[in-house]
N, C-alpha and C positions, 0 to 999 in steps of 0.2 A: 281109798276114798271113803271118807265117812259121811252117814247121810242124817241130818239131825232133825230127828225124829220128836214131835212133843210127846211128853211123859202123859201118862195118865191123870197124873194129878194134875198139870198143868191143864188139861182136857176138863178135868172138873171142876177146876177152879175159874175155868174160861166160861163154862156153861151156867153155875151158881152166881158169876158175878153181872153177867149178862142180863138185859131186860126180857121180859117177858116175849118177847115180837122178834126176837134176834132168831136167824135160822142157820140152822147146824149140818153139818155132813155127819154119812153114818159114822165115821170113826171117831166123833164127838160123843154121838150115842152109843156107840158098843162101850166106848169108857164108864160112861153115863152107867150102864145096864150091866154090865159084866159080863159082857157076850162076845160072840165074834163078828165080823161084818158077813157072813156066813148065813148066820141066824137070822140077823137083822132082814138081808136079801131072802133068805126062804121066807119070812112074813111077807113079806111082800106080793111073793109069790104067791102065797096062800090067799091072801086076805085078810089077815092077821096085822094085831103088832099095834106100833105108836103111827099114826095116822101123818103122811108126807103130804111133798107138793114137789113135781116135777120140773125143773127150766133144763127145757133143750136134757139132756141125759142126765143132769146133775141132778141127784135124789137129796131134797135137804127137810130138815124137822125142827118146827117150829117149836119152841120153851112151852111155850103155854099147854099146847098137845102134847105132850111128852110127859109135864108136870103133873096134867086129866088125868094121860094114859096111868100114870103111876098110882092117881088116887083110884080108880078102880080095881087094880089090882087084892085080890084077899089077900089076910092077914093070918097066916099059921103059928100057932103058939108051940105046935106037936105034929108028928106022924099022923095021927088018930086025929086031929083037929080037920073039921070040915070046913073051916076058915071062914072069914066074914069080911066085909069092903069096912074099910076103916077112914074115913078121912079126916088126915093126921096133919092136915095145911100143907103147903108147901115148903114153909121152912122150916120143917122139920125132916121133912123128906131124908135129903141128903147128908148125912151123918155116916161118915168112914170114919174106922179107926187106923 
């Protein structure tokens, strides 16, 4: 039995073409971030991470928070680089090769 799983790219392409206010599951985001839903859940845990909203157990992540959470993130150019908050708009964000 085979079980048909969406691709990653498909995940990104669903998240990028999406509005602003569309809300996501974490396995939307791990594609999103290159992580595992592992990770995701230890932020969580922490206090850490891109910023949810709980219905009933289902843990979902709004575009807009996600998009924030990313312009906050530093910018490493190097090892040695002590990094700086760059913000670099939105659409330019997401750029896979």
């Amino acid at each position: 039995m085979s079980i048909n799983k969406t691709s990653r790219l498909q995940l990104i392409n669903e998240f990028e073409s999406a509005p602003h206010s569309t809300l996501f599951n974490q396995n939307t985001l791990a594609a999103i971030l290159n992580c595992s839903t592992k990770l995701l859940e230890h932020h969580r845990w922490a206090g850490e991470g891109v910023p949810y909203i709980k219905i009933g157990r289902k843990v979902l992540y709004r575009k807009c928070e996600v998009l924030d959470f990313l312009d906050q993130l530093k910018i490493y150019r190097s090892t040695s680089d002590k990094g700086q908050v760059m913000s670099s708009g939105h659409n330019s964000r997401l750029k896979y090769k």
